[in-house]
C-alpha positions as CSV (number, residue, x, y, z in Angstrom):
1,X,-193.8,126.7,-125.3
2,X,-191.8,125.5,-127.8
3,X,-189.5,122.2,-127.0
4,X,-186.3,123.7,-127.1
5,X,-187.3,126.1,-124.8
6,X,-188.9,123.8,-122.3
7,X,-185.1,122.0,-122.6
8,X,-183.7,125.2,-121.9
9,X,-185.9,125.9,-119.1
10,X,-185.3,123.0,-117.7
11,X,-181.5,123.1,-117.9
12,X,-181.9,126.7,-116.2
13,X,-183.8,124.9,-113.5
14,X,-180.9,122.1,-112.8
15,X,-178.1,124.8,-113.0
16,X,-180.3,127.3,-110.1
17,X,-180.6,124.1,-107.6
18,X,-177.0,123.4,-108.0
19,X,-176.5,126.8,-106.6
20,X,-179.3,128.0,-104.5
21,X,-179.6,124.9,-102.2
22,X,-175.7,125.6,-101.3
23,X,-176.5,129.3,-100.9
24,X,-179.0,128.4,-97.9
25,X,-176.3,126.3,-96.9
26,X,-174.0,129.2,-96.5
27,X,-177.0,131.4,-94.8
28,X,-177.6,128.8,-92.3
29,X,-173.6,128.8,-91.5
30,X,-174.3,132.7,-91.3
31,X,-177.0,132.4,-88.8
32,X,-175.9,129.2,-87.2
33,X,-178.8,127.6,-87.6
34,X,-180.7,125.6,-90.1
35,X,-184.0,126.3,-89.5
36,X,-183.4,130.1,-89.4
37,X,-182.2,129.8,-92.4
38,X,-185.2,127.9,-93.4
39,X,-187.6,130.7,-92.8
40,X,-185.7,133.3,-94.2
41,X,-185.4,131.0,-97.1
42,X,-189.8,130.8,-98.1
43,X,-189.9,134.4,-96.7
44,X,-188.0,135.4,-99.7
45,X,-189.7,132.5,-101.5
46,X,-193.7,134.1,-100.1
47,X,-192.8,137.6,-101.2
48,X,-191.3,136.8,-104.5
49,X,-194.3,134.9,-105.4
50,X,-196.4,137.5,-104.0
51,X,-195.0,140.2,-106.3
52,X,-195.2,137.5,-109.4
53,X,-198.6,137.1,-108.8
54,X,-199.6,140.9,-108.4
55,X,-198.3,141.0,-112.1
56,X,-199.2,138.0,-113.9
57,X,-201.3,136.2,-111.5
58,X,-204.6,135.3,-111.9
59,X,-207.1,136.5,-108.9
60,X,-209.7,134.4,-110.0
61,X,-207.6,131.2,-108.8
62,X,-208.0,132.3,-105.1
63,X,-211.6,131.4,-105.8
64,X,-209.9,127.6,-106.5
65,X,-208.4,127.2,-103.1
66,X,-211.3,125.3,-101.7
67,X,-211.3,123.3,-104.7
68,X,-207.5,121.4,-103.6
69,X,-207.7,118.4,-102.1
70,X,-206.3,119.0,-98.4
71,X,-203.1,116.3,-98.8
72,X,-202.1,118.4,-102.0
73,X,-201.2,121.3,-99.1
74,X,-198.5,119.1,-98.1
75,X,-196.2,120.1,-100.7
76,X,-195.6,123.2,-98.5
77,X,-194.0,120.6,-96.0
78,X,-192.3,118.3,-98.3
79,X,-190.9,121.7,-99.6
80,X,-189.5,122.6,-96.0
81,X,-188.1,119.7,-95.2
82,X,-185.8,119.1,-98.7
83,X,-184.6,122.6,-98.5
84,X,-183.7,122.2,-94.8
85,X,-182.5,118.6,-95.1
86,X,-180.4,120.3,-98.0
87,X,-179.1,123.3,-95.6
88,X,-178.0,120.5,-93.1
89,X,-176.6,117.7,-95.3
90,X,-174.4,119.7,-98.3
91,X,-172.1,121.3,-95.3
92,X,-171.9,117.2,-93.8
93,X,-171.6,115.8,-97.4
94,X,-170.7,118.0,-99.9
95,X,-172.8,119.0,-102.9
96,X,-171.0,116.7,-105.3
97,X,-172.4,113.6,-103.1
98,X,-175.5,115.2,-102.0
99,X,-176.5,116.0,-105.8
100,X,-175.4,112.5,-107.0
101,X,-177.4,110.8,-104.2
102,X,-180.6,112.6,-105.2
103,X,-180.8,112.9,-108.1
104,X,-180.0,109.1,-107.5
105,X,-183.6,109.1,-105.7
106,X,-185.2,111.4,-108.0
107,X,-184.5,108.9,-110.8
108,X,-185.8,105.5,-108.5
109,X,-188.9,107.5,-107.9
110,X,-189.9,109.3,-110.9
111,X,-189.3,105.6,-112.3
112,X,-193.0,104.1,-110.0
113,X,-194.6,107.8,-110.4
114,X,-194.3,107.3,-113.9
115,X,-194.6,103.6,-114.2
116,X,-198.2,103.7,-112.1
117,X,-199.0,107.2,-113.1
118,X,-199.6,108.7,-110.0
119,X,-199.7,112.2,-108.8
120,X,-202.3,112.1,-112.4
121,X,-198.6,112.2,-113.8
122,X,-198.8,110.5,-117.8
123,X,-198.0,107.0,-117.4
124,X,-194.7,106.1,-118.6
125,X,-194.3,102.1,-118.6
126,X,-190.7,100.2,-117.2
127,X,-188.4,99.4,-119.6
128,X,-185.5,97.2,-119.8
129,X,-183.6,100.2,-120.9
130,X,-185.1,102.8,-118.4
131,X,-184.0,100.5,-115.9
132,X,-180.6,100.2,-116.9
133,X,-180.3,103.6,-117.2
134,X,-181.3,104.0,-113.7
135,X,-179.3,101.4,-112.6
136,X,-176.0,103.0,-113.5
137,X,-176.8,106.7,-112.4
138,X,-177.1,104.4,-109.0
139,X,-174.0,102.3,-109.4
140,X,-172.4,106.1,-110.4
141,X,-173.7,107.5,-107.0
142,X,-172.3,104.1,-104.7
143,X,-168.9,104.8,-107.1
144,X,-168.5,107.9,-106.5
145,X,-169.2,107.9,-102.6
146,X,-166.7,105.3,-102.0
């Protein structure tokens, strides 16, 4: 894929999660309750990717499964809990804080993932500047929540 695309892509992605995570917001004020919202939420989420895969997928990675190491699997928690920490917090903080505070936490963590390469991520070293850089989307977030 060509690099503008990826930036576009990835734009595309930022822009959806500023709106979807507030839609499940509003579906959990609908239904009155978080969690319901939840699994109405990856119902969607299982079908869609169901259809997806009956047209591109590839059956031969079912075969994989067994291949995946057993912690990787709890991605499918880590999943639930942002989206219904996200469906209780934005109605509690607003998505102007709640969007500041993590990408906020995004930033500090993809910092160490990428400084120690974990998660077979590339490793991408601590800089002076990359630090500073994080250091002021921080000071931005405390700013902006006072």
């Amino acid at each position: 894929m060509p690099p503008i695309a990826i930036t576009l892509l990835s734009l595309l992605v930022g822009a959806l999660l500023s709106i979807y995570l507030p839609m499940n917001s509003m579906v959990s004020r609908h239904l009155g309750s978080a969690i319901t919202a939840n699994i109405t939420f990856f119902l969607m989420a299982l079908v869609t990717s169901i259809v997806l895969f009956a047209v591109w997928g590839d059956p031969a990675s079912l075969a994989r499964l067994r291949s995946v190491p057993t912690y990787l699997y709890l991605t499918g928690f880590v999943s639930a809990f942002i989206v219904l920490a996200t469906t209780y917090l934005i109605p509690r903080i607003g998505v102007r804080q709640f969007f500041i505070l993590t990408v906020s936490g995004q930033i500090l963590t993809a910092l160490m993932v990428g400084h120690f390469g974990l998660l077979c991520t590339p490793v991408d070293p601590l800089s002076a500047k990359k630090l500073v850089g994080a250091a002021l989307v921080v000071l931005g977030a405390v700013f902006s929540t006072l």
